[in-house]
LOPA-343247 format. One record per residue (C-alpha): residue number from 1; x, y, z. Coordinates in steps of 0.5 Angstrom, whole numbers. Example, Ala and Ser with C-alpha at 12.3 -4.5 7.8 and 13.67 -1.06 7.14 Angstrom:
// LOPA-343247
- pos|px|py|pz
- 1|25|-9|16
- 2|27|-2|14
//
This chain:
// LOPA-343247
- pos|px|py|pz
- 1|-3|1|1
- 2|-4|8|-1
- 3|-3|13|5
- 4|-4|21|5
- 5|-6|27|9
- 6|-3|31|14
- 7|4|28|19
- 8|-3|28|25
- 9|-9|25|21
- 10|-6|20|16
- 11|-11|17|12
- 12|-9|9|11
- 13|-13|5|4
- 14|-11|-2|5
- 15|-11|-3|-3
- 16|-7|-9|-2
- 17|-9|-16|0
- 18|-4|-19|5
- 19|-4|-12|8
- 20|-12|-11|8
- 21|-13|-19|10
- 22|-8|-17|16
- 23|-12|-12|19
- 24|-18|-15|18
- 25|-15|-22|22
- 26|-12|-17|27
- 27|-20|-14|29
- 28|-21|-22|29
- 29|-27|-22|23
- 30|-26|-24|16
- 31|-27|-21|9
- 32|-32|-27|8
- 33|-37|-26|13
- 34|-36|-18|12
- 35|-39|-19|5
- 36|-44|-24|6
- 37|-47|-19|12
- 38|-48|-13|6
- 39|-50|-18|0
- 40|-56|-20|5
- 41|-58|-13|7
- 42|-58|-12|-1
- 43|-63|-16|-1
- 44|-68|-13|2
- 45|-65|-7|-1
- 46|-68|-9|-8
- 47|-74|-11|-5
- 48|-77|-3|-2
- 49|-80|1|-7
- 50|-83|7|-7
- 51|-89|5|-4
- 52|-85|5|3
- 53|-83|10|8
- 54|-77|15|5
- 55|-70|12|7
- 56|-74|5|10
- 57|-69|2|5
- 58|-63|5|9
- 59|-67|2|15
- 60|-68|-4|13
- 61|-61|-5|10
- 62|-58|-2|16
- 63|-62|-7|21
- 64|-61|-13|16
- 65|-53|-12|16
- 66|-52|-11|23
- 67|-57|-18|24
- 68|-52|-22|19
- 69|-46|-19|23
- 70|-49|-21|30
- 71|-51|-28|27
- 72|-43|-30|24
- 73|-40|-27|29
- 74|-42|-27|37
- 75|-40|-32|41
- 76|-34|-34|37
- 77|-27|-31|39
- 78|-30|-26|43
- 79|-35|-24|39
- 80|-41|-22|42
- 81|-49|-17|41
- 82|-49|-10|43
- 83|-55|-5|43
- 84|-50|1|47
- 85|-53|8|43
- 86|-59|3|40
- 87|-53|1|35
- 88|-55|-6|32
- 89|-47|-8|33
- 90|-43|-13|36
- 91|-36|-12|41
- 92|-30|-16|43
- 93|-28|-14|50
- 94|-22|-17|48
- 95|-21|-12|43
- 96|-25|-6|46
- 97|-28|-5|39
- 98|-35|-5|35
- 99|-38|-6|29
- 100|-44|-4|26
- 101|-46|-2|20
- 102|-47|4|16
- 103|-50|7|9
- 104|-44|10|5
- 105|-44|15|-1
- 106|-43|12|-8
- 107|-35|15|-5
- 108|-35|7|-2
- 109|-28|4|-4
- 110|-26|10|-7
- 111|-18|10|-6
- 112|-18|18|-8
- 113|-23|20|-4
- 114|-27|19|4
- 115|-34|17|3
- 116|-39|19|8
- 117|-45|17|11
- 118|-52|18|7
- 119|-57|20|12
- 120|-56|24|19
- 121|-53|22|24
- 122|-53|25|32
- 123|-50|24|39
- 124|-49|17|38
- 125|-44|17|32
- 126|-41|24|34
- 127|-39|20|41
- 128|-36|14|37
- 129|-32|18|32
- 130|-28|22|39
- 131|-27|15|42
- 132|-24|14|36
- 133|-20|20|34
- 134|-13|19|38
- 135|-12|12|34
- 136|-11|17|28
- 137|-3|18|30
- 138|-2|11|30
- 139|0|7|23
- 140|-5|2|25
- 141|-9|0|31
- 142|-5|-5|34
- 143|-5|-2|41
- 144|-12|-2|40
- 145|-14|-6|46
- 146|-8|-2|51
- 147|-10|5|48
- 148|-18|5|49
- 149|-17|0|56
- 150|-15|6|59
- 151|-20|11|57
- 152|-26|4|60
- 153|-29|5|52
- 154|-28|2|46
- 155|-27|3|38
- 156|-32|3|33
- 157|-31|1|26
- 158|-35|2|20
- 159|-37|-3|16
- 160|-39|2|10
- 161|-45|-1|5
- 162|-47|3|-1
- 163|-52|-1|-6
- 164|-53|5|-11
- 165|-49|2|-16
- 166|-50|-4|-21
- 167|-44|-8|-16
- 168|-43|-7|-9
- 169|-38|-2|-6
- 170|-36|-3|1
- 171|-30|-2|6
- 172|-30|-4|14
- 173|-27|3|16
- 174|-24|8|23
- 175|-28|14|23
- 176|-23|20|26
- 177|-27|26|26
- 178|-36|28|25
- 179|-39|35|23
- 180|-46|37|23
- 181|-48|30|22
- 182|-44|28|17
- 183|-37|24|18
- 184|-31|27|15
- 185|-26|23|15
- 186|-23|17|16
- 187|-17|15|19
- 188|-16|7|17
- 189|-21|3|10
- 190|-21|-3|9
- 191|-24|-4|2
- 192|-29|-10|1
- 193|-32|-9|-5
- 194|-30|-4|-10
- 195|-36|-3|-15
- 196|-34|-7|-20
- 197|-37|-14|-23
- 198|-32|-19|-20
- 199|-26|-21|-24
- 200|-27|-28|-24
- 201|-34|-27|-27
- 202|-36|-26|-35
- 203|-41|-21|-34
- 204|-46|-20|-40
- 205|-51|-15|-41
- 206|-58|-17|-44
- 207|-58|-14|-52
- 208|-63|-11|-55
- 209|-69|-16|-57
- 210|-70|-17|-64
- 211|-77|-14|-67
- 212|-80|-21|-68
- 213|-78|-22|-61
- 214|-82|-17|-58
- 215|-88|-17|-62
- 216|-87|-24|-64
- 217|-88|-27|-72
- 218|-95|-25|-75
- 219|-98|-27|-83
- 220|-101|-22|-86
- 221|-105|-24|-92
- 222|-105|-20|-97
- 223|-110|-20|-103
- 224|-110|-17|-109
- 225|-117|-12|-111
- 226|-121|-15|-117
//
Protein backbone atom coordinates (compact mmCIF):
# COMPACT_ATOMS: atom_id res chain seq x y z
CA UNK A 1 0.00 0.00 0.00
CA UNK A 2 1.56 3.37 -1.30
CA UNK A 3 0.28 6.45 0.85
CA UNK A 4 1.18 10.06 0.10
CA UNK A 5 -0.49 13.63 0.02
CA UNK A 6 -1.06 16.02 2.71
CA UNK A 7 -2.00 15.13 6.91
CA UNK A 8 -6.09 16.24 5.37
CA UNK A 9 -6.24 14.41 2.03
CA UNK A 10 -4.31 11.27 2.12
CA UNK A 11 -3.97 9.33 -1.19
CA UNK A 12 -4.44 5.68 -0.43
CA UNK A 13 -2.98 3.15 -3.65
CA UNK A 14 -3.83 -0.34 -2.74
CA UNK A 15 -0.86 -2.08 -4.51
CA UNK A 16 -0.90 -4.82 -2.34
CA UNK A 17 -3.05 -7.72 -2.87
CA UNK A 18 -4.43 -8.96 0.67
CA UNK A 19 -4.99 -5.17 1.38
CA UNK A 20 -6.76 -4.39 -2.34
CA UNK A 21 -8.51 -7.72 -1.98
CA UNK A 22 -9.72 -6.63 1.60
CA UNK A 23 -10.97 -3.26 0.54
CA UNK A 24 -12.84 -4.84 -1.97
CA UNK A 25 -14.76 -7.48 0.10
CA UNK A 26 -15.28 -5.00 2.50
CA UNK A 27 -17.63 -2.82 -0.55
CA UNK A 28 -19.01 -6.46 -0.96
CA UNK A 29 -18.06 -6.85 -4.69
CA UNK A 30 -14.87 -8.76 -6.05
CA UNK A 31 -12.02 -8.20 -8.26
CA UNK A 32 -13.37 -10.72 -10.74
CA UNK A 33 -16.56 -9.44 -11.52
CA UNK A 34 -15.05 -6.01 -11.57
CA UNK A 35 -12.71 -6.85 -14.65
CA UNK A 36 -15.12 -8.73 -16.44
CA UNK A 37 -17.60 -5.90 -16.32
CA UNK A 38 -14.40 -3.26 -18.21
CA UNK A 39 -13.64 -6.44 -20.69
CA UNK A 40 -17.07 -6.37 -21.86
CA UNK A 41 -17.18 -2.75 -22.37
CA UNK A 42 -14.07 -3.12 -24.07
CA UNK A 43 -15.51 -5.14 -26.43
CA UNK A 44 -17.96 -2.74 -27.75
CA UNK A 45 -15.11 -0.22 -27.38
CA UNK A 46 -13.05 -1.98 -30.34
CA UNK A 47 -16.24 -2.05 -32.43
CA UNK A 48 -16.98 1.82 -32.97
CA UNK A 49 -15.07 3.68 -35.80
CA UNK A 50 -15.08 6.70 -37.14
CA UNK A 51 -17.97 6.37 -38.74
CA UNK A 52 -19.73 6.78 -35.33
CA UNK A 53 -20.89 9.84 -33.46
CA UNK A 54 -17.62 11.62 -31.61
CA UNK A 55 -17.00 10.22 -28.07
CA UNK A 56 -19.90 7.23 -28.92
CA UNK A 57 -17.19 4.95 -28.05
CA UNK A 58 -16.80 6.50 -24.31
CA UNK A 59 -20.73 5.86 -24.36
CA UNK A 60 -20.99 2.73 -25.30
CA UNK A 61 -18.59 1.55 -23.06
CA UNK A 62 -19.85 3.57 -20.00
CA UNK A 63 -23.51 2.10 -20.71
CA UNK A 64 -22.07 -1.52 -21.36
CA UNK A 65 -19.93 -1.52 -18.20
CA UNK A 66 -22.57 0.03 -16.00
CA UNK A 67 -24.90 -3.03 -17.55
CA UNK A 68 -22.37 -5.94 -16.52
CA UNK A 69 -22.27 -4.43 -12.94
CA UNK A 70 -25.89 -4.16 -12.51
CA UNK A 71 -26.12 -7.72 -14.11
CA UNK A 72 -23.68 -9.72 -11.57
CA UNK A 73 -24.32 -7.93 -8.84
CA UNK A 74 -28.33 -6.35 -7.98
CA UNK A 75 -29.94 -8.86 -6.26
CA UNK A 76 -27.20 -10.21 -4.35
CA UNK A 77 -25.78 -9.16 -0.87
CA UNK A 78 -27.41 -6.29 -1.06
CA UNK A 79 -26.89 -5.09 -4.23
CA UNK A 80 -29.37 -3.39 -6.22
CA UNK A 81 -29.76 -1.02 -9.94
CA UNK A 82 -29.70 2.69 -9.53
CA UNK A 83 -30.60 5.49 -12.18
CA UNK A 84 -30.24 8.50 -9.39
CA UNK A 85 -28.68 11.50 -11.61
CA UNK A 86 -29.20 9.35 -14.80
CA UNK A 87 -25.92 7.19 -13.75
CA UNK A 88 -26.09 3.61 -15.13
CA UNK A 89 -25.05 2.46 -11.32
CA UNK A 90 -25.77 -0.16 -8.66
CA UNK A 91 -26.30 1.02 -4.33
CA UNK A 92 -26.22 -1.08 -1.28
CA UNK A 93 -28.43 0.58 1.12
CA UNK A 94 -26.57 -1.31 3.51
CA UNK A 95 -23.47 0.08 2.71
CA UNK A 96 -25.05 3.53 1.53
CA UNK A 97 -22.53 3.41 -1.60
CA UNK A 98 -22.48 3.48 -5.34
CA UNK A 99 -20.74 2.26 -8.45
CA UNK A 100 -20.84 3.36 -11.63
CA UNK A 101 -18.43 3.29 -14.39
CA UNK A 102 -16.09 6.14 -15.44
CA UNK A 103 -13.55 6.48 -18.86
CA UNK A 104 -10.23 7.13 -17.08
CA UNK A 105 -7.10 8.89 -18.61
CA UNK A 106 -4.22 6.54 -19.68
CA UNK A 107 -3.05 7.85 -15.83
CA UNK A 108 -5.52 4.63 -14.92
CA UNK A 109 -3.17 2.41 -12.30
CA UNK A 110 -0.67 4.52 -12.22
CA UNK A 111 0.73 4.56 -8.49
CA UNK A 112 2.54 7.93 -8.88
CA UNK A 113 -0.06 9.73 -10.42
CA UNK A 114 -4.19 10.42 -10.08
CA UNK A 115 -6.13 9.76 -13.25
CA UNK A 116 -9.13 11.64 -14.13
CA UNK A 117 -11.91 11.38 -16.31
CA UNK A 118 -11.81 11.98 -20.23
CA UNK A 119 -14.89 13.51 -20.87
CA UNK A 120 -16.62 16.37 -18.94
CA UNK A 121 -18.40 15.90 -16.43
CA UNK A 122 -21.56 18.34 -14.57
CA UNK A 123 -23.64 18.44 -11.65
CA UNK A 124 -24.07 14.93 -10.97
CA UNK A 125 -20.28 14.21 -10.53
CA UNK A 126 -19.64 17.28 -8.79
CA UNK A 127 -22.69 16.42 -6.19
CA UNK A 128 -20.87 12.50 -5.90
CA UNK A 129 -17.37 13.75 -5.15
CA UNK A 130 -18.92 16.33 -1.94
CA UNK A 131 -20.71 13.49 -0.65
CA UNK A 132 -17.58 11.93 -1.02
CA UNK A 133 -15.06 14.53 0.33
CA UNK A 134 -15.23 13.75 4.36
CA UNK A 135 -14.31 9.95 3.92
CA UNK A 136 -10.73 11.41 2.68
CA UNK A 137 -9.76 11.87 6.62
CA UNK A 138 -10.19 8.38 7.48
CA UNK A 139 -7.51 5.79 6.49
CA UNK A 140 -10.00 3.47 5.01
CA UNK A 141 -14.11 3.69 4.77
CA UNK A 142 -14.77 1.16 7.33
CA UNK A 143 -17.15 3.80 9.04
CA UNK A 144 -18.50 4.02 5.68
CA UNK A 145 -22.27 3.18 6.32
CA UNK A 146 -22.43 5.23 10.07
CA UNK A 147 -20.50 8.15 8.29
CA UNK A 148 -22.94 8.69 5.33
CA UNK A 149 -26.04 7.43 7.20
CA UNK A 150 -25.87 10.50 8.92
CA UNK A 151 -26.02 12.82 6.15
CA UNK A 152 -29.31 10.40 4.50
CA UNK A 153 -26.60 9.98 1.18
CA UNK A 154 -24.37 7.76 -0.22
CA UNK A 155 -20.83 7.17 -1.25
CA UNK A 156 -19.79 6.74 -4.93
CA UNK A 157 -17.21 4.91 -6.12
CA UNK A 158 -15.37 4.91 -9.58
CA UNK A 159 -14.83 1.85 -11.28
CA UNK A 160 -12.00 3.71 -13.56
CA UNK A 161 -11.73 2.16 -17.27
CA UNK A 162 -9.19 3.09 -19.95
CA UNK A 163 -8.77 1.16 -23.03
CA UNK A 164 -6.04 3.47 -24.91
CA UNK A 165 -3.50 0.77 -24.26
CA UNK A 166 -2.92 -2.47 -25.84
CA UNK A 167 -3.80 -3.89 -22.34
CA UNK A 168 -6.77 -2.87 -19.99
CA UNK A 169 -5.98 -0.14 -17.09
CA UNK A 170 -8.45 0.10 -14.51
CA UNK A 171 -9.05 0.84 -10.76
CA UNK A 172 -12.45 1.07 -8.46
CA UNK A 173 -11.75 4.37 -6.89
CA UNK A 174 -13.07 7.25 -4.17
CA UNK A 175 -13.32 10.48 -5.57
CA UNK A 176 -12.67 13.33 -2.98
CA UNK A 177 -12.62 16.39 -4.98
CA UNK A 178 -13.96 18.08 -8.77
CA UNK A 179 -13.14 21.13 -10.82
CA UNK A 180 -14.54 22.45 -13.85
CA UNK A 181 -15.50 19.35 -14.90
CA UNK A 182 -12.70 17.33 -14.30
CA UNK A 183 -11.77 15.00 -10.86
CA UNK A 184 -8.97 16.03 -9.21
CA UNK A 185 -8.27 13.58 -6.82
CA UNK A 186 -8.99 10.67 -5.39
CA UNK A 187 -8.68 9.79 -2.19
CA UNK A 188 -8.55 5.59 -1.96
CA UNK A 189 -7.62 3.38 -5.70
CA UNK A 190 -7.96 -0.11 -5.91
CA UNK A 191 -5.89 -1.17 -8.82
CA UNK A 192 -7.78 -3.89 -11.26
CA UNK A 193 -5.62 -3.69 -14.43
CA UNK A 194 -2.45 -1.98 -14.52
CA UNK A 195 -1.82 -1.92 -18.58
CA UNK A 196 0.26 -4.58 -18.48
CA UNK A 197 -0.07 -8.26 -20.42
CA UNK A 198 -0.67 -10.65 -17.61
CA UNK A 199 2.10 -12.22 -16.00
CA UNK A 200 0.88 -15.86 -16.49
CA UNK A 201 0.35 -15.31 -20.36
CA UNK A 202 3.49 -15.62 -23.27
CA UNK A 203 2.48 -12.85 -25.26
CA UNK A 204 4.03 -12.93 -28.55
CA UNK A 205 3.69 -10.15 -31.06
CA UNK A 206 3.47 -11.05 -34.97
CA UNK A 207 6.77 -10.72 -36.94
CA UNK A 208 7.26 -9.22 -39.90
CA UNK A 209 6.12 -11.40 -42.82
CA UNK A 210 8.54 -12.94 -45.20
CA UNK A 211 8.86 -11.55 -48.82
CA UNK A 212 7.20 -14.60 -50.32
CA UNK A 213 4.75 -14.49 -47.90
CA UNK A 214 3.25 -11.24 -48.63
CA UNK A 215 3.54 -11.65 -52.33
CA UNK A 216 3.54 -15.47 -52.57
CA UNK A 217 6.12 -17.60 -54.90
CA UNK A 218 6.26 -16.81 -58.71
CA UNK A 219 8.38 -18.46 -61.65
CA UNK A 220 9.45 -16.18 -63.95
CA UNK A 221 10.63 -17.76 -67.14
CA UNK A 222 13.79 -16.37 -68.46
CA UNK A 223 15.03 -16.78 -71.98
CA UNK A 224 17.72 -16.37 -73.86
CA UNK A 225 17.78 -13.75 -77.15
CA UNK A 226 18.43 -15.78 -80.38
Amino acid sequence: MKEFGTLLMLVQFLDDAIDADGQIRRWRVDRAGLIEAVRYAQSFYVECTANDPFGFEYVVSYAKAGRFLRDTYAGYNGWAKDDAQNQTAIKNDDLKIRIHPCNFCSLTANPSHSPSNISEKGTAARENTRCNEQLSFFDIPEVLHDVSAERNEYTTLLLGMNFESDFLKAELSLPVKFNKGRLTRLSIRVPLLDGEPPKDVDVKLPKSPKPSDVFGEVDIAIGRKA
